[in-house]
Biopython code that builds the backbone (N, CA, C, O; Angstrom):
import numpy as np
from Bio.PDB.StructureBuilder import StructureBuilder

atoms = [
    (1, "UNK", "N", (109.107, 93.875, 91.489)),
    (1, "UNK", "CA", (109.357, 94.256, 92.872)),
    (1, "UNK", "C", (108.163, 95.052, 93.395)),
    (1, "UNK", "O", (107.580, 95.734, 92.553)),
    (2, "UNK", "N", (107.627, 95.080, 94.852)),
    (2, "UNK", "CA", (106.956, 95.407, 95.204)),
    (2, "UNK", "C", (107.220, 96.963, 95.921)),
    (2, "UNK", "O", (108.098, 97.127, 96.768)),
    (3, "UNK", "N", (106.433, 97.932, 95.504)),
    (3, "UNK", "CA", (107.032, 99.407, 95.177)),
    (3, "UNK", "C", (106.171, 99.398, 96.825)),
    (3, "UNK", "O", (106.972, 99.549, 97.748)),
    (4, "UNK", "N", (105.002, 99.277, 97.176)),
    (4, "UNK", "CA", (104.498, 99.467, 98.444)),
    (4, "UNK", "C", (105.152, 99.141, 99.238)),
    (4, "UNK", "O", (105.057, 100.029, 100.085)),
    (5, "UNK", "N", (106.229, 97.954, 99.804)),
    (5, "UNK", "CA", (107.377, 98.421, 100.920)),
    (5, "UNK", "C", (107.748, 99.282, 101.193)),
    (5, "UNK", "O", (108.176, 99.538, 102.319)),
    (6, "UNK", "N", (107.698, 100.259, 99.953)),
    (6, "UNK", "CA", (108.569, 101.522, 100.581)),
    (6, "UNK", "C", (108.085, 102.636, 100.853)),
    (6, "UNK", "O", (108.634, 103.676, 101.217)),
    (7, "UNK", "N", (106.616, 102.290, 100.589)),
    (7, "UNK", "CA", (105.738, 103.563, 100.943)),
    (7, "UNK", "C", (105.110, 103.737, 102.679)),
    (7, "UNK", "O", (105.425, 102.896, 103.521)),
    (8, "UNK", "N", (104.209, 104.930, 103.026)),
    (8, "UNK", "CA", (104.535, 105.256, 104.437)),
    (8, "UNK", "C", (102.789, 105.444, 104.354)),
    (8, "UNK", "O", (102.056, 105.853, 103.454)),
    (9, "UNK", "N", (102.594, 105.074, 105.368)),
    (9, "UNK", "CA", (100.972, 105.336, 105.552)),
    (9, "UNK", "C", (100.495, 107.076, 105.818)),
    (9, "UNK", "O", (101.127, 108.035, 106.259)),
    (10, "UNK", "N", (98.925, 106.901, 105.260)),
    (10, "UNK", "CA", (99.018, 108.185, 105.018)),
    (10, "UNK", "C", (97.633, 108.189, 105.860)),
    (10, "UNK", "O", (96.728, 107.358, 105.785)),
    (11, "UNK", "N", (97.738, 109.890, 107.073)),
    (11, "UNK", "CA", (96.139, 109.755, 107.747)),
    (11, "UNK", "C", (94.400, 109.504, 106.868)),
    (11, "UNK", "O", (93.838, 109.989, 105.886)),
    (12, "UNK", "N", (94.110, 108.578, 107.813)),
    (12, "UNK", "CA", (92.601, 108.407, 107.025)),
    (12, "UNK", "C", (91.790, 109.378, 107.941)),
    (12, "UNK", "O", (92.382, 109.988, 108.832)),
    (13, "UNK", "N", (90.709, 109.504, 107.781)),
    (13, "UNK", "CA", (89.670, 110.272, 108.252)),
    (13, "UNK", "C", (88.539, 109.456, 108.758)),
    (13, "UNK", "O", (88.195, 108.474, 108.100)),
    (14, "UNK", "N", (87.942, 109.752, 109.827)),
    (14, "UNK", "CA", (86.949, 109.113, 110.338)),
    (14, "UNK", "C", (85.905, 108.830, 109.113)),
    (14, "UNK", "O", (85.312, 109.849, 108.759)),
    (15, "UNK", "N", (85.601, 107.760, 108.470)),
    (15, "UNK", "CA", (84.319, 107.966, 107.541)),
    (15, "UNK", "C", (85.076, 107.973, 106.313)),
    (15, "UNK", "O", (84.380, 108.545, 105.474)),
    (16, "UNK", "N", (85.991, 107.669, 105.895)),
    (16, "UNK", "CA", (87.072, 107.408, 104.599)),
    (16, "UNK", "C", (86.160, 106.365, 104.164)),
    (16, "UNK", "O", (85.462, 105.879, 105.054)),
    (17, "UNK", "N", (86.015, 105.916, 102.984)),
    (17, "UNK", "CA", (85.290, 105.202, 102.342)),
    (17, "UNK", "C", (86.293, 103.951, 102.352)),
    (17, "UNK", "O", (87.524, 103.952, 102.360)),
    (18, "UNK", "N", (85.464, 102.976, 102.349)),
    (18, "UNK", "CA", (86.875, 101.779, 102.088)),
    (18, "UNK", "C", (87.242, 101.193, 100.830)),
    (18, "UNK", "O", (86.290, 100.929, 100.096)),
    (19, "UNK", "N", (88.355, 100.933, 100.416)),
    (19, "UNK", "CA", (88.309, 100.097, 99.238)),
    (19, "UNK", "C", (87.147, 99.493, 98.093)),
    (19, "UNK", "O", (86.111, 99.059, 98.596)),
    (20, "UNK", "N", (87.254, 99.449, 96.734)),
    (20, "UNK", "CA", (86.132, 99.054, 96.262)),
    (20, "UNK", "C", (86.739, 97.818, 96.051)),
    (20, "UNK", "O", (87.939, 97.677, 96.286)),
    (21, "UNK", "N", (85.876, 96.681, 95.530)),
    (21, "UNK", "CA", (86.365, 95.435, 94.921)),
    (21, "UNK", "C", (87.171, 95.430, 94.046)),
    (21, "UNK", "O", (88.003, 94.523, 94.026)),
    (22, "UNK", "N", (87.173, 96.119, 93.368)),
    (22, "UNK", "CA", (88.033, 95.999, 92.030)),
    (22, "UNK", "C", (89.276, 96.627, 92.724)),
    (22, "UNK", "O", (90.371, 96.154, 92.419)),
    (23, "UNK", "N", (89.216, 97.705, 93.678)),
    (23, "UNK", "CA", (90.917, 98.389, 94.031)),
    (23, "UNK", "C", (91.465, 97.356, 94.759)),
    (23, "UNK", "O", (92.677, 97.194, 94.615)),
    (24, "UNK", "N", (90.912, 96.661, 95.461)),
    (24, "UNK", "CA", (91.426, 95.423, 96.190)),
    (24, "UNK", "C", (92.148, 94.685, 95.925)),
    (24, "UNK", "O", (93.302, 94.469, 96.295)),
    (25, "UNK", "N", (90.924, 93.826, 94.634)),
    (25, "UNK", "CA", (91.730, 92.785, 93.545)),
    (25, "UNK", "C", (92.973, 93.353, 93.055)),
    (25, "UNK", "O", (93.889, 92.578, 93.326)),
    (26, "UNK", "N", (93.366, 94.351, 92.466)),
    (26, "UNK", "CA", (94.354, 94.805, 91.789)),
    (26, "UNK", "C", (95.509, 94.664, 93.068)),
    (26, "UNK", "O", (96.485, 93.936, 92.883)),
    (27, "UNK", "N", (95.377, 95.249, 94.103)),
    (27, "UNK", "CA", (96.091, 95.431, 95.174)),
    (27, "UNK", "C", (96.762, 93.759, 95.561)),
    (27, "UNK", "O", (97.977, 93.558, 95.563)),
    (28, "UNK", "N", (95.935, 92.877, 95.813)),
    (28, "UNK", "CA", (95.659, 91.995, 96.258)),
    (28, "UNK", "C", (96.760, 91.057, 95.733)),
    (28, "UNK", "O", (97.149, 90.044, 96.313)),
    (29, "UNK", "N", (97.302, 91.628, 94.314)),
    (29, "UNK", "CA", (98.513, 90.759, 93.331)),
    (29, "UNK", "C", (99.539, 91.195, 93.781)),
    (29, "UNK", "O", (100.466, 90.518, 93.339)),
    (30, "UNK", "N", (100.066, 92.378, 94.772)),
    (30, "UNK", "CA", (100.983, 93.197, 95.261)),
    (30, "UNK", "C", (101.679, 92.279, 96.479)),
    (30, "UNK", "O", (102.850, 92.294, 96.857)),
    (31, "UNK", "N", (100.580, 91.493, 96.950)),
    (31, "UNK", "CA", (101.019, 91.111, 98.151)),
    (31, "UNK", "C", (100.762, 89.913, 98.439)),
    (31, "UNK", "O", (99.926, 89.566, 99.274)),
    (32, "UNK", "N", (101.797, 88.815, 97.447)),
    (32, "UNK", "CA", (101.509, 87.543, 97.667)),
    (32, "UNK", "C", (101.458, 87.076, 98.745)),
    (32, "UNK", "O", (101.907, 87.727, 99.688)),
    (33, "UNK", "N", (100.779, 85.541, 98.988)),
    (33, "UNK", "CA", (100.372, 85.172, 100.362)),
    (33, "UNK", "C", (99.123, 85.421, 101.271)),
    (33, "UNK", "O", (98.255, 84.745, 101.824)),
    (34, "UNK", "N", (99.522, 86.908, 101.125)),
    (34, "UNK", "CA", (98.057, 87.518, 101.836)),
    (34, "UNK", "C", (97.049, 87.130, 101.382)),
    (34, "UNK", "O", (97.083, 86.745, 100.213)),
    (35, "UNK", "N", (95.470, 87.067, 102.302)),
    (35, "UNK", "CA", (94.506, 86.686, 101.034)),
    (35, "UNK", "C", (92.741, 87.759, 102.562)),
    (35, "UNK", "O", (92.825, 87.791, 103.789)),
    (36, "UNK", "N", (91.618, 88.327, 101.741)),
    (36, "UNK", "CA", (91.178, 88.854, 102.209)),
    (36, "UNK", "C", (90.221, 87.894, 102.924)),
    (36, "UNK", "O", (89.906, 86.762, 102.559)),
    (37, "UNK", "N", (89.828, 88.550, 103.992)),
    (37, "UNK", "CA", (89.177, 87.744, 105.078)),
    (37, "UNK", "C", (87.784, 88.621, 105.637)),
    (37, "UNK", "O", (88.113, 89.761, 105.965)),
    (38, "UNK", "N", (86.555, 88.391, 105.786)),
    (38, "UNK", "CA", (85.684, 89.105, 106.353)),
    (38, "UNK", "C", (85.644, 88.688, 107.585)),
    (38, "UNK", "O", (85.833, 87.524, 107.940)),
    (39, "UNK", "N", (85.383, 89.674, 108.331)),
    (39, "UNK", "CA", (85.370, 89.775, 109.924)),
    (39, "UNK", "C", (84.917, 91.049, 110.381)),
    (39, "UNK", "O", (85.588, 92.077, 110.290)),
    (40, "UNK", "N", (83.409, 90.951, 111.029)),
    (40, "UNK", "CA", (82.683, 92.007, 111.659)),
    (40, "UNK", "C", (81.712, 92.513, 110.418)),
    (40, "UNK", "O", (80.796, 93.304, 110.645)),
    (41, "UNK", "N", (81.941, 92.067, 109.257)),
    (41, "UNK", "CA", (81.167, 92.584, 108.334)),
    (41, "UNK", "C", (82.123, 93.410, 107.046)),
    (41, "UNK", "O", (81.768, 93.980, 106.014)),
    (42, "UNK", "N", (83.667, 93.129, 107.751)),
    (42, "UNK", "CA", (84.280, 94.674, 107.233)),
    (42, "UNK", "C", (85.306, 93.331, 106.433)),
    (42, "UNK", "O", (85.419, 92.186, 106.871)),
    (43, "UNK", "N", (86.033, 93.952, 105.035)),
    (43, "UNK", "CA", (87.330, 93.025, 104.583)),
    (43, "UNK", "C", (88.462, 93.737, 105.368)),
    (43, "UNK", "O", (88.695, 94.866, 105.800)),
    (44, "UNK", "N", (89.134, 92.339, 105.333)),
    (44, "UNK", "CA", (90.495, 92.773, 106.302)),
    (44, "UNK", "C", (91.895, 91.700, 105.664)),
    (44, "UNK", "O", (91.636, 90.529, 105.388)),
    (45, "UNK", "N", (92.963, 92.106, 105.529)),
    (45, "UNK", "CA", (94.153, 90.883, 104.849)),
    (45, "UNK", "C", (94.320, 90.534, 106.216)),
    (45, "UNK", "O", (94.174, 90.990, 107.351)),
    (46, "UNK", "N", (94.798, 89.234, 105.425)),
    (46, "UNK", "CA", (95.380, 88.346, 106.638)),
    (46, "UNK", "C", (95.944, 86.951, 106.129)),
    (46, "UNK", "O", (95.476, 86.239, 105.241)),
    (47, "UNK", "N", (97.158, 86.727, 106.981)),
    (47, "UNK", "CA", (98.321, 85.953, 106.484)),
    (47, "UNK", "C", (98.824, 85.795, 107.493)),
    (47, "UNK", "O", (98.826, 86.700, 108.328)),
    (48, "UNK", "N", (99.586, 84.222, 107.797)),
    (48, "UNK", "CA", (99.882, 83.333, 108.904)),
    (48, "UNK", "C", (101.136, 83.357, 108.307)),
    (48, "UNK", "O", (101.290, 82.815, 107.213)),
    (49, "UNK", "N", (102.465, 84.164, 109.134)),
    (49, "UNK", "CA", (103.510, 83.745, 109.014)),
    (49, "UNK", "C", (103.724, 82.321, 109.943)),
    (49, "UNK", "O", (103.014, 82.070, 110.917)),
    (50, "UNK", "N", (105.196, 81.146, 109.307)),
    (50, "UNK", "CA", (105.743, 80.246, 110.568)),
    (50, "UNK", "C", (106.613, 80.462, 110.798)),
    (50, "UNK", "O", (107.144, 81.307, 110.079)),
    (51, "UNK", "N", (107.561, 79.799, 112.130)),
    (51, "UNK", "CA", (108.797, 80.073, 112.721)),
    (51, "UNK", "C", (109.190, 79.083, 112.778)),
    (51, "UNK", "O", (108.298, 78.396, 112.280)),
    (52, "UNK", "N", (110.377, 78.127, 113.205)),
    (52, "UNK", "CA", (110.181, 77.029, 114.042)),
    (52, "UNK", "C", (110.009, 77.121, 115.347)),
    (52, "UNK", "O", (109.880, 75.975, 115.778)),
    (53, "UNK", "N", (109.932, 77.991, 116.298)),
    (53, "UNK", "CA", (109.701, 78.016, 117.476)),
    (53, "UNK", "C", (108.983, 79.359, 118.071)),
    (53, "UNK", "O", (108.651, 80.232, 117.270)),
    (54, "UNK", "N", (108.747, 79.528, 119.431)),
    (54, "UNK", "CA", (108.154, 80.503, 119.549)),
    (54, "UNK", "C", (108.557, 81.511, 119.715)),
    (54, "UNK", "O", (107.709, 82.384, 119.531)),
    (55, "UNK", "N", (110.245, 82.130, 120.211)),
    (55, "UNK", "CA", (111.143, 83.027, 120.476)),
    (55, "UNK", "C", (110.712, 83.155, 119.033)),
    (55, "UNK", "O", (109.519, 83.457, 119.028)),
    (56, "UNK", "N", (111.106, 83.070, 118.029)),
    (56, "UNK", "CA", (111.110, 83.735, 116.928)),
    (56, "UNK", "C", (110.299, 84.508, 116.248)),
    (56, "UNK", "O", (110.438, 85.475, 115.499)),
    (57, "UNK", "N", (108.803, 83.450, 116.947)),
    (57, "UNK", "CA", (107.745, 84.167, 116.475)),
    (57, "UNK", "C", (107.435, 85.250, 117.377)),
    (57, "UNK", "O", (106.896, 86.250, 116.904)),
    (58, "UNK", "N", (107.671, 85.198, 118.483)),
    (58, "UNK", "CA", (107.693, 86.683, 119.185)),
    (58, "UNK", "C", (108.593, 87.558, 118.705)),
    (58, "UNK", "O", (108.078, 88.656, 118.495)),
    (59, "UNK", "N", (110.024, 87.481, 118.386)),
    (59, "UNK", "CA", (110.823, 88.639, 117.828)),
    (59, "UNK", "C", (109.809, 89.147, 116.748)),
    (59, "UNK", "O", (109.216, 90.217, 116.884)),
    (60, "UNK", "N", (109.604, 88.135, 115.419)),
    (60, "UNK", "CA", (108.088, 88.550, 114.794)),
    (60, "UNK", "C", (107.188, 89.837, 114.996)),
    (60, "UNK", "O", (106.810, 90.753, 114.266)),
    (61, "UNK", "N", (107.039, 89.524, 116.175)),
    (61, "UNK", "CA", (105.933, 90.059, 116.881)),
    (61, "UNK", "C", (106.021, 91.362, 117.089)),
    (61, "UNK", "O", (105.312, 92.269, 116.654)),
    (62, "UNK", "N", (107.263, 91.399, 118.028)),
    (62, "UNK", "CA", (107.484, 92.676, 118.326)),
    (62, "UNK", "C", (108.185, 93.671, 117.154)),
    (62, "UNK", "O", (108.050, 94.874, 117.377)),
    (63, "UNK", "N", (109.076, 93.219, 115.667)),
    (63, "UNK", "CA", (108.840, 94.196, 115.083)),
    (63, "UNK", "C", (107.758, 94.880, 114.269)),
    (63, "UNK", "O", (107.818, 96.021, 113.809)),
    (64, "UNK", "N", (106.429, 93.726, 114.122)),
    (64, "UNK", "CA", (105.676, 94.185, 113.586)),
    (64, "UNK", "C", (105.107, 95.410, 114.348)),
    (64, "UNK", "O", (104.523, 96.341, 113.793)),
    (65, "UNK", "N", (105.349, 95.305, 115.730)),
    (65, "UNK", "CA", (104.474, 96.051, 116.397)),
    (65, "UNK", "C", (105.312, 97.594, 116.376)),
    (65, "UNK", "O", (104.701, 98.662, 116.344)),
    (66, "UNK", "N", (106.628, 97.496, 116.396)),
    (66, "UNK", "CA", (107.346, 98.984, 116.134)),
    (66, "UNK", "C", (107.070, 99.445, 114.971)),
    (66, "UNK", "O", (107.016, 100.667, 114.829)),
    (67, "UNK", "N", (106.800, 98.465, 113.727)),
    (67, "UNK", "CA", (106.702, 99.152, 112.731)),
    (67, "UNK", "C", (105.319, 100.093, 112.559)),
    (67, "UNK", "O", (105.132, 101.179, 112.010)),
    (68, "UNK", "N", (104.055, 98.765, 113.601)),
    (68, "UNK", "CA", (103.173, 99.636, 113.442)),
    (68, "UNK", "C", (102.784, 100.900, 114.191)),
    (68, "UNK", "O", (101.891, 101.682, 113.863)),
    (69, "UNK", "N", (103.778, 101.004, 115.496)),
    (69, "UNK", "CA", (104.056, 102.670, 116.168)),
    (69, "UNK", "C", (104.747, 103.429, 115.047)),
    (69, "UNK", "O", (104.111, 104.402, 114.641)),
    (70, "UNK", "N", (105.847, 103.205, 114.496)),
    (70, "UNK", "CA", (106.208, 104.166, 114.115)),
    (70, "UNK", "C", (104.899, 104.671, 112.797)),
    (70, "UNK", "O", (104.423, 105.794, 112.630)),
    (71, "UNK", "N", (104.585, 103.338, 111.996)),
    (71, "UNK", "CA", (103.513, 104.144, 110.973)),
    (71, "UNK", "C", (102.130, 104.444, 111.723)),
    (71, "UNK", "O", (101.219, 104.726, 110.944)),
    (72, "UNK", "N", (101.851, 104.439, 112.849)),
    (72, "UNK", "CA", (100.972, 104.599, 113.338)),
    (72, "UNK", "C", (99.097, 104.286, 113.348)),
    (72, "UNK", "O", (98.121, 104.961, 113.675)),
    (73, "UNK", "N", (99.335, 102.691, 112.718)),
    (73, "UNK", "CA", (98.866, 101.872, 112.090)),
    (73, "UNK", "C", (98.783, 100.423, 112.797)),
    (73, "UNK", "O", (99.743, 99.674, 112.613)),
    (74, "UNK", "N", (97.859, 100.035, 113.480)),
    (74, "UNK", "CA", (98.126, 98.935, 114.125)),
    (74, "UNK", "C", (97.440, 97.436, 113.262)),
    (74, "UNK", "O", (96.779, 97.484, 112.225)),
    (75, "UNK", "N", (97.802, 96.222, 113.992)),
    (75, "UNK", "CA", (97.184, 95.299, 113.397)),
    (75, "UNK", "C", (96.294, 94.492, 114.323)),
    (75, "UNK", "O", (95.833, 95.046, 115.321)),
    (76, "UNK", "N", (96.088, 93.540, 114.129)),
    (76, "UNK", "CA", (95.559, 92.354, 115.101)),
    (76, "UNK", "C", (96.600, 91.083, 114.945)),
    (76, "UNK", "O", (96.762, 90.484, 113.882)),
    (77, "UNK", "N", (97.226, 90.794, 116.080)),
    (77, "UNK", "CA", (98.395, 89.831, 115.883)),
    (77, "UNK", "C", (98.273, 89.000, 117.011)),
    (77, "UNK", "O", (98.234, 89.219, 118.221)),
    (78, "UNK", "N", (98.200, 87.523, 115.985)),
    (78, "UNK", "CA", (97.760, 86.263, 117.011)),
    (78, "UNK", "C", (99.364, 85.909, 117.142)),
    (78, "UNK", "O", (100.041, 85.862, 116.115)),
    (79, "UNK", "N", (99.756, 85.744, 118.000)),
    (79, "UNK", "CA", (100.993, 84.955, 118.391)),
    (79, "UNK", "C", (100.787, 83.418, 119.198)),
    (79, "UNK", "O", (100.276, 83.317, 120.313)),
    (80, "UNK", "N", (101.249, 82.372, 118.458)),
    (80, "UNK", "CA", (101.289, 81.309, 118.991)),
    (80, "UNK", "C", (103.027, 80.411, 118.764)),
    (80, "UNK", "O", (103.932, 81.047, 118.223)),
    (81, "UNK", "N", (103.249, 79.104, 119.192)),
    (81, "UNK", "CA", (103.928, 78.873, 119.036)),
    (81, "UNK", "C", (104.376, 78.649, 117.648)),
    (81, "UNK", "O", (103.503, 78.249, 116.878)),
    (82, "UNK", "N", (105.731, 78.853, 117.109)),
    (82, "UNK", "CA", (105.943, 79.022, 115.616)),
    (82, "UNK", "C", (104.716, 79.558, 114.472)),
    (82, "UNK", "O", (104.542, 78.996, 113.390)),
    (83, "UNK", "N", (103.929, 80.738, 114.944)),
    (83, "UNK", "CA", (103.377, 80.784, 114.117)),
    (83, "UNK", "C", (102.642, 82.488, 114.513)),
    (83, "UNK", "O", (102.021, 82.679, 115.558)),
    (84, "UNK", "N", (102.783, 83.154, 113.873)),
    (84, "UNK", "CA", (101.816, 84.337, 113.701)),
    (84, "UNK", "C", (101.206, 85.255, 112.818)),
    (84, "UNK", "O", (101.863, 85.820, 111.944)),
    (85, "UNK", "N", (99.823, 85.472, 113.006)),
    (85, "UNK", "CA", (98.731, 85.702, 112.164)),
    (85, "UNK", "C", (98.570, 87.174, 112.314)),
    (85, "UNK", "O", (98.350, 87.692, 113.409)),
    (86, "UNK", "N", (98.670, 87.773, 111.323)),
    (86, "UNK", "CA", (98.869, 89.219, 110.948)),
    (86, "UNK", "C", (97.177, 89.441, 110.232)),
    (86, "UNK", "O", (96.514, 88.686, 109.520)),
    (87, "UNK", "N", (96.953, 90.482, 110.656)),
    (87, "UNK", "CA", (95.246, 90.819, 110.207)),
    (87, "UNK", "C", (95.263, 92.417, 110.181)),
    (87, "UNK", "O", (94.976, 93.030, 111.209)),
    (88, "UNK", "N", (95.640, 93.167, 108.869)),
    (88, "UNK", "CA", (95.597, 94.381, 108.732)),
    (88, "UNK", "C", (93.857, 95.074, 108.418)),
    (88, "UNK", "O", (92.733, 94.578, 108.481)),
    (89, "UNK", "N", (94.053, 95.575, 108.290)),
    (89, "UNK", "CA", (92.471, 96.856, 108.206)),
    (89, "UNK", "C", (92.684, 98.313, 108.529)),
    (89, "UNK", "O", (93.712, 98.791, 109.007)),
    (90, "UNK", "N", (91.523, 98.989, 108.191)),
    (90, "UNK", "CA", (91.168, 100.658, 108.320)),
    (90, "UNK", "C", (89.494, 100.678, 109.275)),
    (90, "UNK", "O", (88.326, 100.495, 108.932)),
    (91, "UNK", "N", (90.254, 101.036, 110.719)),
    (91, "UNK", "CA", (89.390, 100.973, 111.488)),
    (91, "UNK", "C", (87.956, 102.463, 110.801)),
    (91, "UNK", "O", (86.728, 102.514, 110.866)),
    (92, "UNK", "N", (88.858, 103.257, 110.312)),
    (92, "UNK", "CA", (88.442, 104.469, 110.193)),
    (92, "UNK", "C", (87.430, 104.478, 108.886)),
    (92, "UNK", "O", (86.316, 104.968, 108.698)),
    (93, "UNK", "N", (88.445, 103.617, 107.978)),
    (93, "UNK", "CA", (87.612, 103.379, 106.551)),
    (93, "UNK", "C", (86.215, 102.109, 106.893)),
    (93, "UNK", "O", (85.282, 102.046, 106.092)),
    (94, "UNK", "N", (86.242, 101.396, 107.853)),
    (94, "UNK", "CA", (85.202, 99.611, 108.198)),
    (94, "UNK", "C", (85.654, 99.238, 106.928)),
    (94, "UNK", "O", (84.945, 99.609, 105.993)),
    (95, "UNK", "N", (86.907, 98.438, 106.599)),
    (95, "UNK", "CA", (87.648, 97.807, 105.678)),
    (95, "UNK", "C", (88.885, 98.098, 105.400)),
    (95, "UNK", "O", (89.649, 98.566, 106.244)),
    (96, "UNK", "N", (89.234, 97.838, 104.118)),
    (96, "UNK", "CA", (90.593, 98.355, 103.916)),
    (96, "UNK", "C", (90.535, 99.651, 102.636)),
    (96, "UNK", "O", (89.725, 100.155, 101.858)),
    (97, "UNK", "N", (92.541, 99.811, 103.196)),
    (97, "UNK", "CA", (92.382, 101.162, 102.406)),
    (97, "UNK", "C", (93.866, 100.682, 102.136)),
    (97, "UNK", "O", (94.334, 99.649, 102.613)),
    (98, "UNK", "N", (94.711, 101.766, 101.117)),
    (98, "UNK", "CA", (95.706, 101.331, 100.540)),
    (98, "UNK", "C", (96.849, 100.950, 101.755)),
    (98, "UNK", "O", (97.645, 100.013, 101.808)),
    (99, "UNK", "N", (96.623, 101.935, 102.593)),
    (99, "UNK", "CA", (97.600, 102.031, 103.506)),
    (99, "UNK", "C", (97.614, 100.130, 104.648)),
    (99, "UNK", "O", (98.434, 99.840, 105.519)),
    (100, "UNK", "N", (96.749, 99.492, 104.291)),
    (100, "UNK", "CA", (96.396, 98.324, 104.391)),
    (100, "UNK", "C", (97.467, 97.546, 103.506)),
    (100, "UNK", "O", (98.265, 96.800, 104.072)),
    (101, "UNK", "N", (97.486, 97.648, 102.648)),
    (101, "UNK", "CA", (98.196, 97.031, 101.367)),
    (101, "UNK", "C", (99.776, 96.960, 101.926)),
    (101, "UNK", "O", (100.431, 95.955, 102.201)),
    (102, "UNK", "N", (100.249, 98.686, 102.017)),
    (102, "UNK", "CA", (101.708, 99.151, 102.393)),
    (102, "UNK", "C", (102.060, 98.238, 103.833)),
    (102, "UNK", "O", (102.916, 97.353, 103.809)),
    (103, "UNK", "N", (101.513, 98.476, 104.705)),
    (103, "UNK", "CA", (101.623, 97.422, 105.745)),
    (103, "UNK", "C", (101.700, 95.902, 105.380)),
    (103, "UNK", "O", (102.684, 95.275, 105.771)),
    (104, "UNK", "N", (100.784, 95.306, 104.698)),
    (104, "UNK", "CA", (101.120, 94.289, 104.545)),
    (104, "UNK", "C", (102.734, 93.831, 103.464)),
    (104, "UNK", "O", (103.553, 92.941, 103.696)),
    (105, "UNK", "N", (102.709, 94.667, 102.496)),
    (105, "UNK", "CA", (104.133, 94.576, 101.428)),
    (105, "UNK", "C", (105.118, 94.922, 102.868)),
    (105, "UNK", "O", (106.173, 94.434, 102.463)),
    (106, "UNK", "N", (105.287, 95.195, 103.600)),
    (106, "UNK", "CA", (106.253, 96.211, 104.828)),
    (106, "UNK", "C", (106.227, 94.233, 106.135)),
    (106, "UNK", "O", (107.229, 93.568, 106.398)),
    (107, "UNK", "N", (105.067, 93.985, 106.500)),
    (107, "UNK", "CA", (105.382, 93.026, 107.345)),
    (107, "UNK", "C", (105.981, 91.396, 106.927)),
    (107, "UNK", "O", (106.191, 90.404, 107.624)),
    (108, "UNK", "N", (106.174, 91.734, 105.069)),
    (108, "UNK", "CA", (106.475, 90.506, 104.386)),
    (108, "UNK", "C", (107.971, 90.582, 104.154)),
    (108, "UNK", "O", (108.665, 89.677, 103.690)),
    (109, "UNK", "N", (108.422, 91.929, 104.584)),
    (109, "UNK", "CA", (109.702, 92.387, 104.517)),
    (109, "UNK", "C", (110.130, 91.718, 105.390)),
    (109, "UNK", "O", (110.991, 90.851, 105.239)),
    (110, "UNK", "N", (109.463, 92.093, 106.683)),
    (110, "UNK", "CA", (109.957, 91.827, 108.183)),
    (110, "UNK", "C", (109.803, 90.543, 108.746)),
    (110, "UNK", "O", (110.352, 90.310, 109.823)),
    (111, "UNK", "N", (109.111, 89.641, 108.156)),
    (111, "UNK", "CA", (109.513, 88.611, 108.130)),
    (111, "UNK", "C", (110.697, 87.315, 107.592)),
    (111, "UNK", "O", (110.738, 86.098, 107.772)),
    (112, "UNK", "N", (111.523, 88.238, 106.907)),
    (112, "UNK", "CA", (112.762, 87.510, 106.184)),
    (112, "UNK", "C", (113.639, 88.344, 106.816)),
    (112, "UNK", "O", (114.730, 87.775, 106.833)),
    (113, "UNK", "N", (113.702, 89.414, 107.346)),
    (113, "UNK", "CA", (114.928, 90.058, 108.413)),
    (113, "UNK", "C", (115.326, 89.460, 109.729)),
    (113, "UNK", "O", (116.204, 89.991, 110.409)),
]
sb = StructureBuilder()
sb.init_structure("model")
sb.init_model(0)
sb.init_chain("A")
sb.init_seg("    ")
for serial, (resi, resn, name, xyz) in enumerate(atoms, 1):
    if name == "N":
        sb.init_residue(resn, " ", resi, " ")
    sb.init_atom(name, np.array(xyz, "f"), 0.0, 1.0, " ", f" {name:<3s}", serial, name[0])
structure = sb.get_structure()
């Protein structure tokens, strides 16, 4: 079972170092599906949930987006018909950081609710 669902993001600091390769990889087995993506220079997860339609994938949508007010943690979220693309990162770290990880174990939840 994946213990990062239940964990809560924690503040980064401007200039937080990001993830090394190796903390990644390890991470990276936590959260099947997901897989890392470069964009801007920086690694970032990212994973294409489907729906069959697009109401659904907007409900989708919008809890990812409460979840990410309440952890105060946002994503980049493509919404199209039956389908949306979740793209976590640490604006603060230019990559990822664990709290990257927890979000993603947390929006794999919220996609089977």
């Amino acid at each position: 079972m994946n213990e990062l669902k239940n964990k809560s993001c924690r503040p980064c600091r401007k200039g937080s170092a990001p993830m090394s390769a190796g903390e990644i990889e390890a991470l990276l087995k936590t959260v099947p599906e997901w897989r890392v993506v470069v964009e801007g220079g920086e690694n970032r997860l990212q994973r294409t949930f489907t729906f069959p339609d697009f109401l659904q994938a907007l409900a989708f949508t919008n809890r990812i987006g409460q979840l990410a007010e309440a952890e105060g943690h946002h994503p980049k979220l493509i919404t199209e018909w039956g389908r949306v693309t979740v793209v976590w990162w640490t604006h603060s770290a230019n990559g990822l950081h664990r709290n990257d990880f927890i979000m993603a174990a947390r929006t794999g939840e919220l996609a089977s609710a």
